[in-house]
N, C-alpha and C positions, 0 to 999 in steps of 0.2 A: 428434399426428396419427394417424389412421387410415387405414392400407393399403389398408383394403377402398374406402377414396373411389378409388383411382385405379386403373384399368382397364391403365395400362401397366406394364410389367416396370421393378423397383427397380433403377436399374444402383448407386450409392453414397448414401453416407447420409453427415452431419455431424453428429453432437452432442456439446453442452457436457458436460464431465466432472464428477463430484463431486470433494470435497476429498481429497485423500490419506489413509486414514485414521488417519497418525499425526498430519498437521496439525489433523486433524480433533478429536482426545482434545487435543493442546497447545492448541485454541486453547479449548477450553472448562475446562481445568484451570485455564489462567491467566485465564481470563476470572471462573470461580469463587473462586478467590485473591483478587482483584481486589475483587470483589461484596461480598466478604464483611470484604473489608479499608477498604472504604469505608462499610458497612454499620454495622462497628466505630466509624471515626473520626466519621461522622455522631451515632451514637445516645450513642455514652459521656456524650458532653458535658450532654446532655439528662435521661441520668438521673442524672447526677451534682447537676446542678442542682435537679432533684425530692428529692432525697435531704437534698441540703446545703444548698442555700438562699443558699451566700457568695458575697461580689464574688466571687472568683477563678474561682467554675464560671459564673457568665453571662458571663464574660472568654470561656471557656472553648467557648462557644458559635458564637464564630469559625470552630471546626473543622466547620462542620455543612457548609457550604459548597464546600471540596474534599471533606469525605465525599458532598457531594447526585453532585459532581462525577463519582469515581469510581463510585459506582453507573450513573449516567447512561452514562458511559462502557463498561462493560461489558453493561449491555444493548443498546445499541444493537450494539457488535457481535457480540453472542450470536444478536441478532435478524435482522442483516444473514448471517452465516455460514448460519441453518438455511433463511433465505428463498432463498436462492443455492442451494444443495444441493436443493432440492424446487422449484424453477422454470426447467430447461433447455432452454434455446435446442436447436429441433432445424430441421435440412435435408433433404430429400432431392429425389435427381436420381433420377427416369422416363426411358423414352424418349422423350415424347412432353412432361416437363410438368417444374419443379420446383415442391414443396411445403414450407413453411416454417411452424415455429409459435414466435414470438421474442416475447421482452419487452420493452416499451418503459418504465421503469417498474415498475409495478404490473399495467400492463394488457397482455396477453397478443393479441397477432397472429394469426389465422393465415389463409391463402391460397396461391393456386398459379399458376405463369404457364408460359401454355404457350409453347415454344420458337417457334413463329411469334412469338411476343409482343417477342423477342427482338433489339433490333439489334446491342448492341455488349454486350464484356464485357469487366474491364478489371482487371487485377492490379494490386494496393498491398498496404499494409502497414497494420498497426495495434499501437497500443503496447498490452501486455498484462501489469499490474503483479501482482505477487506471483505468476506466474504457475507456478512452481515448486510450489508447494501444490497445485496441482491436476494435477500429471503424476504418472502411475503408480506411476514409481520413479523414489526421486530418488538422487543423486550424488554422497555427504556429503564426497568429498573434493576434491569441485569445487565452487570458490565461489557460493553463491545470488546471481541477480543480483536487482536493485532490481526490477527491470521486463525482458521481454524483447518485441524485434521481429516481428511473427509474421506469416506469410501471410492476404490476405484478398482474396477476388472479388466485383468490384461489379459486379452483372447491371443495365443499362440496358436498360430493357424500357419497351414501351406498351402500355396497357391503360385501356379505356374513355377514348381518344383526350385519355389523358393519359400523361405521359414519366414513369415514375417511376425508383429504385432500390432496388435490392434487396441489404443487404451479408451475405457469408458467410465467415463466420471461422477462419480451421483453424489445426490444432495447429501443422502443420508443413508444407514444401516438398511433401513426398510425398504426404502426404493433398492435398493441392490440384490435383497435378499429375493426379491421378486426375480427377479432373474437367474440366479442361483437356484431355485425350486426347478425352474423347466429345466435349466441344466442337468439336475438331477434327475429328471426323470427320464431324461434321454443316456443316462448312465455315463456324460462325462467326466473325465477324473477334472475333481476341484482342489488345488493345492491355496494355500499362505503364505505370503511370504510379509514379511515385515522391513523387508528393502526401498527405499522412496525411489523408487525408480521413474517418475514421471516428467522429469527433464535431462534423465538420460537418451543416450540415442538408442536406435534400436537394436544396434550388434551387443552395446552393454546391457542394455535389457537379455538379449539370448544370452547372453555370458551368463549372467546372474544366471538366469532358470536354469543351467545347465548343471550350475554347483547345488545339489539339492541337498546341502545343508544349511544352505538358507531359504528352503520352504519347507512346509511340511502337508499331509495330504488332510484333507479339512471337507467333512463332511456336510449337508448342509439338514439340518433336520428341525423342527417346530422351535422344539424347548431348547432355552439355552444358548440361543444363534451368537449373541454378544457376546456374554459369558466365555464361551468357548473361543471364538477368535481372539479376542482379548489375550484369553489364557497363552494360545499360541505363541502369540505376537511376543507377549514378554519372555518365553521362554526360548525362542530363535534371537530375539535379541540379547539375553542370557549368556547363550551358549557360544556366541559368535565373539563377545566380551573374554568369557572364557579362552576362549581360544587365541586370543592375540593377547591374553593375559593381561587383560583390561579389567579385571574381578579377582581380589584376592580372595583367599580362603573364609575370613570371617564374614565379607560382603556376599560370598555364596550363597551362606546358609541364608543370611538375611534375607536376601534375593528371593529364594525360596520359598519362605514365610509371606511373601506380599502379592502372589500370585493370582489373589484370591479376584482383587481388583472389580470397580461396581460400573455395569452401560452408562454410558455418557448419551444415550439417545441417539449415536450411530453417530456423534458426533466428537473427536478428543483431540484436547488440546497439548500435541506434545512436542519436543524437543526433538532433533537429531542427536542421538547417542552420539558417543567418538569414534562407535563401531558399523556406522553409517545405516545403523536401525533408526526405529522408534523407540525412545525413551519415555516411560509416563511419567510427567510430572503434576503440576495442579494448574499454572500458571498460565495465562494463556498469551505470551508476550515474550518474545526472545530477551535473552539474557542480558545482564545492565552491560551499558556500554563501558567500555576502558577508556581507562583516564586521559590516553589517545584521544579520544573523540569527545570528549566534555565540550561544551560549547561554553566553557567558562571565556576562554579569553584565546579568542582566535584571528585570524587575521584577516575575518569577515566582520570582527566585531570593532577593530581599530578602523577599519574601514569607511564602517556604518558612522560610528562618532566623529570622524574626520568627516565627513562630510554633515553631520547635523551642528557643527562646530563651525563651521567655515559657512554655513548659513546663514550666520546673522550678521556680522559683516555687508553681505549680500544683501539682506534686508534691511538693513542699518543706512546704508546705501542708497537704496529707492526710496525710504526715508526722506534722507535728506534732498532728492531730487525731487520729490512731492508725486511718487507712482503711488506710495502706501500712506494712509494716513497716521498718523505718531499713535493714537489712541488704537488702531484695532489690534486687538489683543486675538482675533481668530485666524491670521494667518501664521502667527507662531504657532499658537496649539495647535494647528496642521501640518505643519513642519516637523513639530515633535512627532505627530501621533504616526506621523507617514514614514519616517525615518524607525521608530518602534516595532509599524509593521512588517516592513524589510527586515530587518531583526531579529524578530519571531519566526520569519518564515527560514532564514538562514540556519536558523540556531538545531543544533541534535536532536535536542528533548528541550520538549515546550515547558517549565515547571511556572509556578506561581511566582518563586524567587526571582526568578527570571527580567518579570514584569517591575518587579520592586527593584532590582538589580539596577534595570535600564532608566525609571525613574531619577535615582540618586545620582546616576553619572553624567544623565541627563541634564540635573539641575545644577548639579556642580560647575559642570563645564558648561552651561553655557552663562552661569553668575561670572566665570573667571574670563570665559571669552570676550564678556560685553566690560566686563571691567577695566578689560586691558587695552579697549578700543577708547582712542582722545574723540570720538564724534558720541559718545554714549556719554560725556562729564556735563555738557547742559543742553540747550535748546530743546528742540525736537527728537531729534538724538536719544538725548535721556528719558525724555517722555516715553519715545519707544521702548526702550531698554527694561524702564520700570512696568512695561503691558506684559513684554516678552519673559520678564523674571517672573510675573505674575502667572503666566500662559502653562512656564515649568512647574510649580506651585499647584496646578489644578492638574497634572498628569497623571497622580495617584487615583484620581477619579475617575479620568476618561481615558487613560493607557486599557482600561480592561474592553473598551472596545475592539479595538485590533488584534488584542490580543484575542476575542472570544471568534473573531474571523477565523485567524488564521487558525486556532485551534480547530476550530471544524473546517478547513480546509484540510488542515494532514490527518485527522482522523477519521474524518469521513469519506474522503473524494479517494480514490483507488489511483493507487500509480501507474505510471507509465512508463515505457520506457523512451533508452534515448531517439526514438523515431515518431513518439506521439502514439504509437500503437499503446495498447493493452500488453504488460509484461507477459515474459512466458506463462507463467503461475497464475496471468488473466486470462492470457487466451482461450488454446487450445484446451488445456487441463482442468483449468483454478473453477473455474463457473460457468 
């Protein structure tokens, strides 16, 4: 946006931030890791096959498939990070006008409504995931949430005798409230609502505002700014529970009693009610997952050990053809560690068991796979065999490498979706 377009004084301005820039170096290191580690598992297979010509490397060929996968996987969010940092969302409040230039997508907004234009304006929330990568300075000894709650103003306005909306996103309580003040002083009605209405379309957004028992009118004045929205919030999400009799009688009163509720610093971490409010909770992490989605024993994970199992054969193999030598014990432990990684990054939820999990099954199978192979009983063979037993043996040590990868890769690098873009909840809205 261009200043020089607007003839009135800038009272505040809102724009999206770039990535942190340590977030910014982790997500491309591991994202480079990643590229190159699939890069590897893809192409090995292929020249081995050019080279060798045996059943065992077209077997071998299998691997090209999580290698196409991991590649694919790291451009896309190579692609979605640099597209996000070089396309931000910007605001700005005039005296007379605000000016907006936002993405929807790929394709780029921009426009200005002047305050005549203006009937109502109306405080919510919006969820805003990995949103910690993108604040200034972060807080290492305070837990990163999943997603955090964040302030957001929907301007209903007419223009060209149509009702549109306009939403604007902010960091924090403070930043918002600053906006809020001019509005006040220009005597527009400020209402509440506690609706997440930020990936709805715009006709449900009008819906919403129209049923004004899901806002309430919301003053804006020095003392108390948090306190009070707060108090609203829980009490239209309350009453709306109520109403689809989502709240029995003893949970009313309770209800009641906890109203009190303390600032979170314009910032809170909470849940979708079942009444398609905000619910406070403490947590800042959606809900455990169902025994549905356990990554106990999936059919990603029979997959992964079928193929770290059918491995060694494969290297037992070139072994015996004189590609590997019988002593090197480091191309199994990368076999392991790389098949681990894949693993981890497939799996639900990353836990510690997890890693000890894959150990055990690891070294299980692959003592019973090399056992049951007649080229592991003497020569060279067995040389190998006993490097390779050895290789699983020292996993408990160096499994926590990939593991420590992939973990800051899903807790830190922000998703994508399935076009490499920045998800909705990145885009336009999230930050």
């Amino acid at each position: 946006m261009d200043d020089a377009l607007s003839n009135y004084k800038l009272v505040q301005e809102r724009s999206d931030r770039k990535m942190n820039p340590f977030f910014w170096i982790l997500t491309f290191e591991c994202m480079v890791i990643v590229l190159l580690a699939g890069t590897a598992i893809a192409a090995g297979p292929v020249y081995w096959t050019f080279t060798s010509g045996t059943a065992w490397s077209f077997i071998s060929l299998l691997l090209i498939l999580p290698g196409l996968w991991l590649v694919r996987f790291s451009f896309r969010t190579l692609k979605a990070a640099v597209w996000k940092n070089n396309h931000l969302n910007e605001y700005k409040l005039y005296e007379n006008e605000i000016r907006f230039a936002y993405y929807e997508g790929v394709a780029r907004r921009e426009g200005s409504i002047s305050m005549k234009e203006i009937n109502r304006v109306y405080v919510g929330y919006y969820i805003a995931p990995s949103h910690y990568a993108y604040e200034p300075k972060v807080r290492w000894k305070k837990q990163l949430p999943t997603f955090e709650v964040l302030p957001m103003l929907f301007i209903r306005y007419q223009q060209a005798a149509q009702t549109r909306v306009l939403q604007i996103p902010f960091h924090n309580l403070i930043e918002m409230k600053k906006w809020l003040k001019y509005f006040g002083k220009l005597k527009m009605p400020v209402w509440a609502t506690d609706l997440l209405l930020a990936e709805r379309t715009e006709e449900e957004q009008l819906l919403s505002f129209d049923r004004e028992e899901d806002a309430r009118p919301f003053s804006v004045e020095d003392k108390g700014f948090s306190k009070r929205l707060d108090s609203i919030m829980k009490e239209l999400d309350l009453k709306r529970r109520e109403r689809l009799g989502l709240v029995a009688p003893r949970e009313k009163t309770a209800a009641a009693k906890t109203r009190r509720g303390k600032a979170s610093g314009g910032k809170v971490s909470a849940p979708v009610s079942a009444s398609g409010g905000l619910r406070r909770t403490t947590t800042h992490r959606p809900g455990p997952y169902g025994k549905q989605n356990r990554d106990s024993w999936k059919l990603s994970s029979f997959f992964i050990f079928g193929l770290l199992f059918g491995s060694l054969p494969l290297l037992v193999l070139m072994v015996i053809e004189g590609r590997i030598h019988p002593e090197n014990m480091g191309i199994s432990l990368l076999f392991l560690l790389a098949a681990g990684a894949v693993y981890f990054l497939l799996a639900e939820r990353l836990r510690f068991m997890l890693a000890l999990r894959y150990c055990i099954i690891a070294f299980i199978g692959w003592v019973m796979t090399g056992a049951m192979m007649p080229q592991t009983d003497e020569g060279i063979g067995s040389l190998f065999y006993e490097n390779a037993v050895g290789a699983a043996l020292l996993l408990p040590f160096t499994i926590w490498l990939p593991f420590l990868l992939i973990w800051l890769v899903r807790k830190y690098i922000p998703a994508t979706d399935e076009h490499g873009q920045p998800s909705k909840l990145e885009g336009r809205k999230a930050e």
